[in-house]
Structures are given as C-alpha cells and as structure tokens.
C-alpha positions as semicolon CSV with decimal commas, in nm:
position;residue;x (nm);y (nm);z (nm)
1;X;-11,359;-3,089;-4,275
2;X;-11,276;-2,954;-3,910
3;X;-11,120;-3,323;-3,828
4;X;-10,897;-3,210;-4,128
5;X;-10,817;-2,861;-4,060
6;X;-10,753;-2,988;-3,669
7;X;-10,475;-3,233;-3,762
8;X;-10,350;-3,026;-4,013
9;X;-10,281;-2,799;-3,695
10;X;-10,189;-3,030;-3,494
11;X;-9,919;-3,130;-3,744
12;X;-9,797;-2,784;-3,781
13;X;-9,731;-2,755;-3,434
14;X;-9,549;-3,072;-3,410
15;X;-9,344;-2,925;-3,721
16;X;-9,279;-2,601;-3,561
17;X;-9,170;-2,770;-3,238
18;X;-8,898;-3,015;-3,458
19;X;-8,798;-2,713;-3,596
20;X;-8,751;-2,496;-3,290
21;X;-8,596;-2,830;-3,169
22;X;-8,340;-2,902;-3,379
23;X;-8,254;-2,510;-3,391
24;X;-8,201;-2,527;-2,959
25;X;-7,962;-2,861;-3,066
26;X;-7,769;-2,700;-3,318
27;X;-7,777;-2,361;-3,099
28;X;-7,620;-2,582;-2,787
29;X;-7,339;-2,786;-3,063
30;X;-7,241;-2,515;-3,168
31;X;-7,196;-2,278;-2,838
32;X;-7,036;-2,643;-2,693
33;X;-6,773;-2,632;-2,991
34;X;-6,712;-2,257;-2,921
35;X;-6,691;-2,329;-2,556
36;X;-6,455;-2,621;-2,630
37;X;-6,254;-2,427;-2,881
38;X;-6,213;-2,136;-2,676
39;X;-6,120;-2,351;-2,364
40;X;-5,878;-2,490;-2,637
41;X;-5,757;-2,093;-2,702
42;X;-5,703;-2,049;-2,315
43;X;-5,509;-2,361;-2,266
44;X;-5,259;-2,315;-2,545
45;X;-5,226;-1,956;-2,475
46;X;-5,159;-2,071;-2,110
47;X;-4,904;-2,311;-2,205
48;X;-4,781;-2,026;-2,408
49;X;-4,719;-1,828;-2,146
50;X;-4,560;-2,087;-1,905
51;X;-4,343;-2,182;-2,189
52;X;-4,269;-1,748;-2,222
53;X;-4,222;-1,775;-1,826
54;X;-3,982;-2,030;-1,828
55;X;-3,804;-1,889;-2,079
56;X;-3,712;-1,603;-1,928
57;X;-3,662;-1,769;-1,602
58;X;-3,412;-1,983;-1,810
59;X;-3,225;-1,658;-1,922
60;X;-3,279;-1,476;-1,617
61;X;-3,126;-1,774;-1,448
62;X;-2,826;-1,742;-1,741
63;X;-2,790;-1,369;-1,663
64;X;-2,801;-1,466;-1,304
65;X;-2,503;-1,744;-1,359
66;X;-2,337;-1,506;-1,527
67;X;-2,371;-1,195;-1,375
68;X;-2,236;-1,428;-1,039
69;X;-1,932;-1,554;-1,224
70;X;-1,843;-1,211;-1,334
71;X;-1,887;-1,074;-0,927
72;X;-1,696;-1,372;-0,870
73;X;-1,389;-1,269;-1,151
74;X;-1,394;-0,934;-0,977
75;X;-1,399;-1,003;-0,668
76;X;-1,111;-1,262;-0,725
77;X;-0,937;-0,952;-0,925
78;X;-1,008;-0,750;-0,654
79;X;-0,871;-1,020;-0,383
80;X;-0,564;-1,078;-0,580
81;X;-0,517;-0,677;-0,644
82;X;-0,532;-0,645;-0,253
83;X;-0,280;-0,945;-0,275
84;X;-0,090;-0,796;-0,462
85;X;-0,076;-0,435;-0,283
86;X;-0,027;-0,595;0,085
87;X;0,261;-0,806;-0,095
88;X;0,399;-0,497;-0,241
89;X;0,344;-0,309;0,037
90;X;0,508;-0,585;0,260
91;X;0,759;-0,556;-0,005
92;X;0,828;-0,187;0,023
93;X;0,821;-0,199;0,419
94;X;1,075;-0,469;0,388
95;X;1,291;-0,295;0,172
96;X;1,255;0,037;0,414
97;X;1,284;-0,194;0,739
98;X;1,622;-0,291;0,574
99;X;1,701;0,050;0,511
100;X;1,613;0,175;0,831
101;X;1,838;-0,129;0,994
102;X;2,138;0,034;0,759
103;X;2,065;0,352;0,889
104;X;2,047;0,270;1,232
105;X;2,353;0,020;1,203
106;X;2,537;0,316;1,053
107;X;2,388;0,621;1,301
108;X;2,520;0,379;1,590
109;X;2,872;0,316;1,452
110;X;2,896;0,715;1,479
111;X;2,794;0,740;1,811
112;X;3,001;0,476;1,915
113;X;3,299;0,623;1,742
114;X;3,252;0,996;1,888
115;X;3,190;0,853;2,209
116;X;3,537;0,604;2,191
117;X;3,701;0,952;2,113
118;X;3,578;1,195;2,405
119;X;3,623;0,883;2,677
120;X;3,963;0,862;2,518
121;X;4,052;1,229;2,554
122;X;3,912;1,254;2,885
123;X;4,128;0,987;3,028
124;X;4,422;1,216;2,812
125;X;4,254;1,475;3,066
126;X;4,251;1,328;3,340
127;X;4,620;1,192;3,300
128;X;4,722;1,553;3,300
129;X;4,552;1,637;3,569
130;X;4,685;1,409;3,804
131;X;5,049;1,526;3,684
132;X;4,949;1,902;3,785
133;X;4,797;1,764;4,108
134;X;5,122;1,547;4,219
135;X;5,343;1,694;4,504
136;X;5,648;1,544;4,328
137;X;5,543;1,643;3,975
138;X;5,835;1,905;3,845
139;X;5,721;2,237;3,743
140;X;5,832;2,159;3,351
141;X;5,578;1,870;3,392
142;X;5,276;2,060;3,538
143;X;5,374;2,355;3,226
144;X;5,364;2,049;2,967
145;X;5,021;1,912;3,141
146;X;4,849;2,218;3,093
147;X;4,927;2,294;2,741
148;X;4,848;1,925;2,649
149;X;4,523;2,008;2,850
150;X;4,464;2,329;2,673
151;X;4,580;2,136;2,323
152;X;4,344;1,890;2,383
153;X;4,002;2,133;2,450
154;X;4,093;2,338;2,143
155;X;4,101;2,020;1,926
156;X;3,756;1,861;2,092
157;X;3,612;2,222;2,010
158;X;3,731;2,226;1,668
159;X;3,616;1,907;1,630
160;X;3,251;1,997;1,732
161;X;3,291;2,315;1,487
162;X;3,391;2,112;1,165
163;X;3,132;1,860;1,261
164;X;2,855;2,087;1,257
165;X;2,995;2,265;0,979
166;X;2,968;1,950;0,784
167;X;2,604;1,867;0,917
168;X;2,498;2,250;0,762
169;X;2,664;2,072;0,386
170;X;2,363;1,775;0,381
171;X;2,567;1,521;0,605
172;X;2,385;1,430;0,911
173;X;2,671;1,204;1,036
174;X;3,040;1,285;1,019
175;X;3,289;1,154;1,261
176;X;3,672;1,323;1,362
177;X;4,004;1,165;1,439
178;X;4,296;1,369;1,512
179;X;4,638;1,190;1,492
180;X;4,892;1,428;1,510
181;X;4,905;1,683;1,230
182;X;4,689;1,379;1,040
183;X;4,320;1,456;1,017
184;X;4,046;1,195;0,904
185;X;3,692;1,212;0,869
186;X;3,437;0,959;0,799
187;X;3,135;1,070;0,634
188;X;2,800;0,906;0,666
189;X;2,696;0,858;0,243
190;X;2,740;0,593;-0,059
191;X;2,904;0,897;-0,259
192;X;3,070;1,239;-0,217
193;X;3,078;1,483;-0,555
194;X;3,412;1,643;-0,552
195;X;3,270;1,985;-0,490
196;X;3,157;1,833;-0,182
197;X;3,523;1,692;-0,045
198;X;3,635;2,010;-0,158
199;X;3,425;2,245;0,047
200;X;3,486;1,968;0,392
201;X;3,845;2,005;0,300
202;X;3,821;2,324;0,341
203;X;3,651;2,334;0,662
204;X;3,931;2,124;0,820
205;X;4,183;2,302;0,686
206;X;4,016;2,658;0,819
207;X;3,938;2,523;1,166
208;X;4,174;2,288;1,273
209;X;4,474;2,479;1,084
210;X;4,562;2,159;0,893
211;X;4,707;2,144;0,554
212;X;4,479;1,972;0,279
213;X;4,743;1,714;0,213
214;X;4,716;1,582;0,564
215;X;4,314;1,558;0,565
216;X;4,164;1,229;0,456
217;X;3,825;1,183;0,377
218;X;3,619;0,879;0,375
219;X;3,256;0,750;0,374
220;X;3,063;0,478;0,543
C-alpha cells in the first residue's frame, strides 16, 4: 500500500513537471513569435520610413530643381533687364553724344563766324589807320578814315547789343552781318515762332536803325 501511494507520487510529480514543461515551451513559442512579429513591426515600419525619407528627399530634390530653374529664369530676366538698360542706356548716350556733336558742330560755326567778322573789321581798322597815319594822305582822306573808323565801332557795338538782346529772347547763339544798309542774322534753332522773328526784328531795327525790310533772318 505505501509502494502504491509512493509511485502514485512519483507519477504526479512527473505529471506536474510535463505540465510545467510544456507550459515553459509554449511560454518561449509564443514570446519567440511575438519577438519575431514585432521585429517584423520594426522592420516594415523602418522601411516605411526610408521609403517616407526618400520621398521627401525626392520632392525636396523637385522643389530644389525647381526652385534653381526659377533663380535661374530670374536671374536670366534680370541679366537680360540689365541688358537691356546698358543697351538703352548706351542707346540714349548715343543719341545725346550725337546731339552734343550737333551742338558743338553748331556752337563752333558761331564762333568761327563772329570771329571771321571782328578780324575782318579790324583789318577795315587798321586800313584806316594807316591812311590817318600817312604823311602824304590828304586831309579829305584822314576826315573819311575816321568816320569809317567811327562807322565801324558803332556797328561792332550794335552788333554786341542786338546779340545779347537776342541771347535775353532764349537764343544762346546768334550771329551778325552787316552789308551795307542789309542786315542778316543767323539764329542758332530748328524753328522760330513768328512772335519770335518779330520781336528780333525789332531789335535790329531799334539798334542798328535799319528798316525791317532790309533785315533777314535765318536759322542754323
């Protein structure tokens, strides 16, 4: 009877042991298959993430691309705006170089004319002079050569009047020729308004005593 009861413990034991056995196997299967499954988890939410990385790397790079082509558009519209201004600024300094070239062309055609007419009346001077100088110069003679003298400085000052008259009227260059009772004067402009011949007619006419008829205007 205790042979009995001793195996019949001795089986229970070896029972309890298969059972606390096979509940340590199943315990480790199943924490493997959550290890493995979770390690499965990780992974694919890794690879999710690289694949979410290079995604936006991808668009990033797009914006990028982009974003350099636009710089690129502007900075070409910029380079060919800057083109454009130094072309139309070499343009408009052309256009004024050529204008200034007129301008000077015509400023020097005055000052070569007024100074053609004062060498010209001081040689009439100087003429004169040597006829009231002479020994065998009559006394008629020297009386002629000093009037012609005297004739001469009233028309170079009445000259200098009406030309500064006509610089006060807008006209910074005006030149006078005196032929006789024949007046002419050259006016540096494109265009006179009539009002405008008008009022330098009448400065002629004033100073130099010369009937409108016999003044002749002209521009250059």
């Amino acid at each position: 009877m205790k042979l009995f009861k001793k195996n019949q413990v001795v089986v229970y034991v070896i029972v309890l042991m298969l059972m606390v056995a096979g509940y340590l196997n199943y315990t480790n299967n199943t924490e493997n298959q959550t290890s493995v499954e979770t390690a499965m988890q990780m992974e694919a939410v890794d690879d999710m993430q690289l694949a979410d990385i290079g995604d936006a790397t991808l668009v990033n790079s797009n914006d990028v691309v982009t974003e350099n082509m636009d710089n690129m558009e502007k900075s070409n519209t910029i380079s060919n705006e800057t083109t454009n201004e130094v072309t139309s600024e070499n343009d408009i300094t052309g256009d004024n170089t050529t204008t200034q070239t007129s301008s000077n062309n015509t400023d020097d055609y005055f000052v070569k004319s007024k100074l053609e007419r004062d060498t010209m009346y001081s040689q009439m001077i100087e003429t004169y002079e040597k006829v009231l100088n002479s020994n065998h110069s009559l006394e008629t003679q020297r009386q002629a050569a000093t009037q012609e003298i005297q004739k001469i400085n009233d028309t170079k000052n009445s000259i200098m009047i009406c030309e500064n008259l006509i610089r006060t009227k807008g006209f910074e260059n005006s030149v006078i020729f005196v032929n006789g009772d024949s007046i002419s004067i050259i006016i540096g402009t494109t265009e006179m308004k009539q009002e405008e011949v008008a009022q330098i007619q009448n400065i002629i006419s004033r100073e130099m005593k010369a009937e409108i008829e016999n003044i002749h205007i002209a521009t250059k």
